[in-house]
C-alpha positions in Angstrom: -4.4 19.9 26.1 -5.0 16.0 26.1 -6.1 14.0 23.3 -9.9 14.0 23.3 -9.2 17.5 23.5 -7.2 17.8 20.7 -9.7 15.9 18.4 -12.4 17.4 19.9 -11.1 20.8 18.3 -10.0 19.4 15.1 -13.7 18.1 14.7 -15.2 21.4 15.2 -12.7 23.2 12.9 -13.2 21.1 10.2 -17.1 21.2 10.6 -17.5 25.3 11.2 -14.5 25.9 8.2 -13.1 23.3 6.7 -16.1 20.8 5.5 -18.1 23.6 4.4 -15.1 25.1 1.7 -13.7 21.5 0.5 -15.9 21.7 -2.8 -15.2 24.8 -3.5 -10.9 25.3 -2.7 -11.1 21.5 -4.9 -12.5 23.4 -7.8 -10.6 26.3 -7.9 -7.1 24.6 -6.6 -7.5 27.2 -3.3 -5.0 26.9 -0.1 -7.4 26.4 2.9 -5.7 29.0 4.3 -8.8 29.6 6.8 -8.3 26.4 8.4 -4.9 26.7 8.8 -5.2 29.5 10.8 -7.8 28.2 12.9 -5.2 25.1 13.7 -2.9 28.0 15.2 -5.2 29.3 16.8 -6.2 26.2 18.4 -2.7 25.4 19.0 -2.8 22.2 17.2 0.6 23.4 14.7 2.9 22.7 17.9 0.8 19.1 18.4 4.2 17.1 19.0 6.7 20.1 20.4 7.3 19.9 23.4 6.0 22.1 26.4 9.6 24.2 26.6 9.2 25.7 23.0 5.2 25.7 23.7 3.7 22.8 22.2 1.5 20.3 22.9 4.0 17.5 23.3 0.8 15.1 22.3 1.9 12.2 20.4 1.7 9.8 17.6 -1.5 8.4 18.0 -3.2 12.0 18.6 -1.6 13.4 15.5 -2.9 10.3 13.2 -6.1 11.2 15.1 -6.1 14.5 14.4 -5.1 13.6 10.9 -7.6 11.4 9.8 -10.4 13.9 11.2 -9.6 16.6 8.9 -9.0 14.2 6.2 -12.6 13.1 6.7 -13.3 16.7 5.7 -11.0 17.6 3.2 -7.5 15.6 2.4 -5.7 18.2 0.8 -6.2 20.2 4.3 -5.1 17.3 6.1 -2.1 16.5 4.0 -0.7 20.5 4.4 -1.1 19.7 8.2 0.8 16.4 7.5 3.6 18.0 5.9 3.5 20.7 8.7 4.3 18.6 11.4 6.6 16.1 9.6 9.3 19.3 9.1 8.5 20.6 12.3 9.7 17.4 14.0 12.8 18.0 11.7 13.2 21.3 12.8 12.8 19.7 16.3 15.6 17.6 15.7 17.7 19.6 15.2 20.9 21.6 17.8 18.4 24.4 19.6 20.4 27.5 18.4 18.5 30.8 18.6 17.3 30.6 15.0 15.7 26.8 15.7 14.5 27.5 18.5 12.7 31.3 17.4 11.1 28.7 14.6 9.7 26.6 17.1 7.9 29.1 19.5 6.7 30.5 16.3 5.5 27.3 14.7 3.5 26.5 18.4 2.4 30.2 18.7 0.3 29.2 15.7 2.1 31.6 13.4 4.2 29.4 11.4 3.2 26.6 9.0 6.3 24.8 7.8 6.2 21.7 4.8 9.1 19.6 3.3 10.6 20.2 -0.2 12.3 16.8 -0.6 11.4 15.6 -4.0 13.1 16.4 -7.4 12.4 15.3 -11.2 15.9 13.7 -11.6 15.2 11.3 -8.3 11.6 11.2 -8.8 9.9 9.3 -6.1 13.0 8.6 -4.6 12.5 11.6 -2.2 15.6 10.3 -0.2 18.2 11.0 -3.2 18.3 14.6 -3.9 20.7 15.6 -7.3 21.1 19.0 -5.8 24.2 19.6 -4.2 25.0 22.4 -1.4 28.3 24.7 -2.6 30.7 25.9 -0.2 31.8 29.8 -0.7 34.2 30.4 2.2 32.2 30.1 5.6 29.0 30.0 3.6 26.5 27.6 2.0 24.3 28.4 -1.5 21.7 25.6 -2.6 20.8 25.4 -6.2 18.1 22.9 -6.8 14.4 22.2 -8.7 12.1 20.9 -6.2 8.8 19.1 -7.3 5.6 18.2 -5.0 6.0 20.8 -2.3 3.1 21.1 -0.4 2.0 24.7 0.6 4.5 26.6 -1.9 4.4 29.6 -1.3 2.1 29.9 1.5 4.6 28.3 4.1 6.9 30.3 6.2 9.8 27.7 6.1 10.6 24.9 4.2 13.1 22.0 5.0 15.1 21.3 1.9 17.6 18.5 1.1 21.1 18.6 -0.7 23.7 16.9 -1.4 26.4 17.8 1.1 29.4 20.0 -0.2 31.6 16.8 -0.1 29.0 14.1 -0.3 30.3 11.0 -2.5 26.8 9.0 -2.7 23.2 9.7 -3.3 22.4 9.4 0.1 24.9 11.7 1.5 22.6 14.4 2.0 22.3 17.6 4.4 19.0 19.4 5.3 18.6 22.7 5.8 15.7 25.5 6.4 15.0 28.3 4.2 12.1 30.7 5.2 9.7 32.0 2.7 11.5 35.4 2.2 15.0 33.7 1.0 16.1 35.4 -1.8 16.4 33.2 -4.7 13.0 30.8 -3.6 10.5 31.0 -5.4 7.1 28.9 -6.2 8.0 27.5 -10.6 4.1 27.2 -11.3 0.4 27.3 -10.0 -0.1 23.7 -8.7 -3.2 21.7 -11.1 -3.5 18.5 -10.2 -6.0 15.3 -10.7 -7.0 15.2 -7.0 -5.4 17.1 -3.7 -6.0 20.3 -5.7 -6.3 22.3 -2.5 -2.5 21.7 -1.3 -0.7 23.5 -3.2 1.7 21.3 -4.4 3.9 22.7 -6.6 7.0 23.1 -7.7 9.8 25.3 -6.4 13.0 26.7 -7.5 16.1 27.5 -5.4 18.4 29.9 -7.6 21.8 30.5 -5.5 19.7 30.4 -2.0 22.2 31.2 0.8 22.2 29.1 4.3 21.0 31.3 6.9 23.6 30.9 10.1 21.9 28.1 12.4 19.6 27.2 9.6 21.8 23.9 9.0 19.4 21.3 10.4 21.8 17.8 10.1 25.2 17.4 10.1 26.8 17.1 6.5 25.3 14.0 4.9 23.0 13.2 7.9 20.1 14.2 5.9 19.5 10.5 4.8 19.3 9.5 8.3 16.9 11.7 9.0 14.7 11.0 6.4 14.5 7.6 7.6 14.1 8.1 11.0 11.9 11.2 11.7 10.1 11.7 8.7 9.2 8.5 7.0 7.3 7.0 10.2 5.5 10.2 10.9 5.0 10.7 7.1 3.8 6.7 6.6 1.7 7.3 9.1 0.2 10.5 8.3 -0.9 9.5 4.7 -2.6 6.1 6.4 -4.4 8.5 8.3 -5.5 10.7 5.5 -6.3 7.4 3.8 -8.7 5.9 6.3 -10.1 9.7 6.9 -10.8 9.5 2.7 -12.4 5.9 3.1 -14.5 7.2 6.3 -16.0 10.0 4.4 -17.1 7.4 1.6 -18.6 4.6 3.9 -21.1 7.8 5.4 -22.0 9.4 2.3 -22.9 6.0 0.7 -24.5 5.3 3.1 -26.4 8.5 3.1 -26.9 8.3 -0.2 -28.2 4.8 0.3 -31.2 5.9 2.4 -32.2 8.8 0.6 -32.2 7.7 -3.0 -35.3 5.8 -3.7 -37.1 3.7 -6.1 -40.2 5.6 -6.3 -42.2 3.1 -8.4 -41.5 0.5 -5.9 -41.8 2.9 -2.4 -38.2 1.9 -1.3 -34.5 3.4 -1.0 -31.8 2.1 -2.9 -30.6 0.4 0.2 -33.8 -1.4 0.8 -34.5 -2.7 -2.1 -30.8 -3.5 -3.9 -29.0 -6.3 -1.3 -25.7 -6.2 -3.8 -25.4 -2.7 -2.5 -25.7 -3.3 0.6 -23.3 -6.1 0.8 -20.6 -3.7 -0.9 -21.5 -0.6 1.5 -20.4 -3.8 4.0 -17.0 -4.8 2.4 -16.6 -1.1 2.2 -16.7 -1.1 6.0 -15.1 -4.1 6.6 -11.8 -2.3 4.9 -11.8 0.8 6.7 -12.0 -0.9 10.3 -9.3 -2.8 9.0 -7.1 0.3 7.9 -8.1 1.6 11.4 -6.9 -1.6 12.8 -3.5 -1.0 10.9 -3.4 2.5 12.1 -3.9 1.8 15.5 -0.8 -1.3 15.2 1.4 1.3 13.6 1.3 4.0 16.6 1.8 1.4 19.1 4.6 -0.1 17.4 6.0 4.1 17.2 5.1 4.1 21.0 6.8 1.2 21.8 9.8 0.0 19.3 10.3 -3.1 18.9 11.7 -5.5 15.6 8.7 -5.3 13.7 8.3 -1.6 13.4 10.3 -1.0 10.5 8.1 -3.7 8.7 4.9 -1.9 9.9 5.9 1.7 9.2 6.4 0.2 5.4 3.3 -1.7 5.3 0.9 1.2 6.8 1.4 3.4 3.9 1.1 0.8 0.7 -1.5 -0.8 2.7 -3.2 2.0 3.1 -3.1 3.2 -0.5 -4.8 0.5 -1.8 -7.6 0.5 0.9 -8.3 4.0 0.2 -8.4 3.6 -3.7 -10.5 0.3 -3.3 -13.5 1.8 -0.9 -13.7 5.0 -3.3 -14.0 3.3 -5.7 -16.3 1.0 -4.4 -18.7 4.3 -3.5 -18.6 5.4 -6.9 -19.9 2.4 -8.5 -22.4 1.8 -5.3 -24.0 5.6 -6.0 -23.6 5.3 -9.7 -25.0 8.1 -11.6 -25.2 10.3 -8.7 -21.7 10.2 -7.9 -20.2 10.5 -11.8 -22.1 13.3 -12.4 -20.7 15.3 -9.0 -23.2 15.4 -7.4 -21.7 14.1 -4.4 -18.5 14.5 -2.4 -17.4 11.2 -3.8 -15.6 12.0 -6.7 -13.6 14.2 -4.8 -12.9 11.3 -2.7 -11.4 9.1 -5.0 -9.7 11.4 -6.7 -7.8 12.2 -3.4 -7.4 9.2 -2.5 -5.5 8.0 -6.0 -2.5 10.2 -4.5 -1.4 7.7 -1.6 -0.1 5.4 -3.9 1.6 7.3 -6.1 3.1 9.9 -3.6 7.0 9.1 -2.7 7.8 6.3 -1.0 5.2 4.8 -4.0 2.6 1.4 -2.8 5.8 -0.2 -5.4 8.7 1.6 -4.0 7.1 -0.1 -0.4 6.6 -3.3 -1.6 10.2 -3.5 -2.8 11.8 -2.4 0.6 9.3 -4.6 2.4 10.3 -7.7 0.2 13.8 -7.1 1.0 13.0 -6.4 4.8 11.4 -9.9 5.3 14.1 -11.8 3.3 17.0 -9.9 5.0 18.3 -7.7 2.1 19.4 -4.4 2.9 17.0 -1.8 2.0 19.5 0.7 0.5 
């Protein structure tokens, strides 16, 4: 499967199940469990495996793709595919033993939808610092811990969890492991409620005692930091800019739509005919989200090809990104006015959604910081 192939069938998934449920799983906080499934089927789970374990071995700039097509659609959808693939490209990482590798022919047979449970209260948005501390009992590991915004609790199969190792003197001596679903000891803490990405299931989870499965160890001992850093955040970063400019794509067509149906009927004209103010915000409106694309597209080549700036690029994408995202949905709101307060259109679901980006770990202010230091030579950590 190329790219254009790859879209292709994450355009007509999101069209035939995905578009047509988004109002409905946002109301009642419901796992699009139905799209999911199609993804399997499509093959698009495995997008960046590679071809030995079955996957696609497509890359970055299919997955933002890919990404920002669904997000156009529904971005709680897109963010449980986001998740998805940044722990499978952990998983990936990881020494092949039989259990890693079983995961990964799973995962690209479309059976196997995988997330990240990084985040805890005491670290808050500093996903990269877990409290929680793995415990040696002779040749075995237990993990106690409280994790908070995991995406698809309990309807992933696996979930990559981070620790402190056993010995681990710092906060960012970490280890990660994977625990599947049927661990005893995991379980989801609460149904997930939240202001906007209602359909992701993002709740918190509790591990009480959970023991290591053998080959389940995905770092070394306190190599989980580096990890973080190097797999997730750029594919993560990356990910959320894509849901972001799929969130601000949505908003520019139904504003528009909006704009040419709603009409003046005393003066025979649509809003967008007779009101020039509104038309010159639809405008900015646009002018943002080719940017963001712009961004997006600068981001994946600087993943394709590495060079000194990426670091600085994989930071700006994200709180960049953020604020686009906030700034065009909001723009919609106040361009469709009455129409779009009182829910009548997809907008309000919009910009909820699209308040998450900036507040979801590494923050638009966590970014800022590490990007100040970046440019003036201070190390980040």
């Amino acid at each position: 499967m190329n790219h254009e192939t790859a879209v292709s069938k994450t355009k007509e998934i999101a069209d035939r199940i995905l578009a047509p449920a988004a109002r409905q799983n946002d109301k009642d906080a419901r796992f699009p469990s139905d799209t999911i499934t199609a993804l399997g089927s499509a093959g698009l789970l495995g997008i960046m495996l590679p071809g030995e374990v079955g996957g696609l071995a497509l890359g970055p700039r299919t997955f933002a793709a890919v990404i920002a097509t669904l997000a156009e659609a529904d971005a709680s959808a897109a963010m449980v595919y986001l998740m998805h693939v940044c722990a499978t490209a952990t998983i990936a990482a990881a020494p092949h033993g039989a259990a890693v590798v079983q995961t990964l022919r799973e995962i690209s047979a479309g059976r196997h939808l995988t997330t990240l449970a990084f985040s805890e209260a005491g670290s808050r948005s500093h996903f990269w610092a877990p409290v929680s501390r793995a415990k040696r009992n002779g040749a075995n590991l237990y993990i106690t811990a409280k994790k908070s915004w995991v995406t698809s609790a309990g309807h992933a199969q696996s979930y990559v969890v981070s620790a402190l190792a056993p010995e681990g003197k710092g906060p960012t001596d970490s280890t990660l492991y994977l625990f599947t679903s049927g661990t005893r000891g995991l379980s989801v803490a609460g149904p997930w409620d939240g202001f906007g990405m209602r359909a992701n299931a993002s709740a918190p989870m509790i591990l009480e005692d959970c023991e290591v499965e053998p080959g389940l160890q995905l770092t070394d001992d306190a190599a989980g930091f580096k990890a973080m850093l190097e797999i997730v955040l750029p594919l993560f970063n990356l990910g959320t800019s894509a849901v972001a400019l799929g969130l601000c794509r949505a908003a520019v067509a139904e504003t528009a739509a909006h704009l040419k149906t709603a009409r003046f009927e005393h003066l025979g004209q649509t809003l967008g005919e007779s009101l020039p103010t509104l038309r010159a915000q639809l405008a900015t409106m646009q002018i943002d989200t080719d940017g963001l694309a712009a961004r997006i597209d600068d981001l994946v080549d600087h993943l394709e090809r590495p060079r000194d700036t990426t670091v600085l690029r994989v930071l700006e994408s994200k709180a960049s990104a953020g604020d686009v995202a906030i700034a065009v949905t909001s723009a919609a709101m106040r361009v469709c006015g009455g129409a779009a307060f009182s829910k009548h259109l997809a907008i309000e679901r919009l910009f909820r959604d699209a308040q998450a980006g900036a507040v979801m770990a590494p923050t638009g202010d966590v970014l800022r910081e590490f990007i100040g230091k970046a440019i003036l030579g201070i190390p980040l950590f």
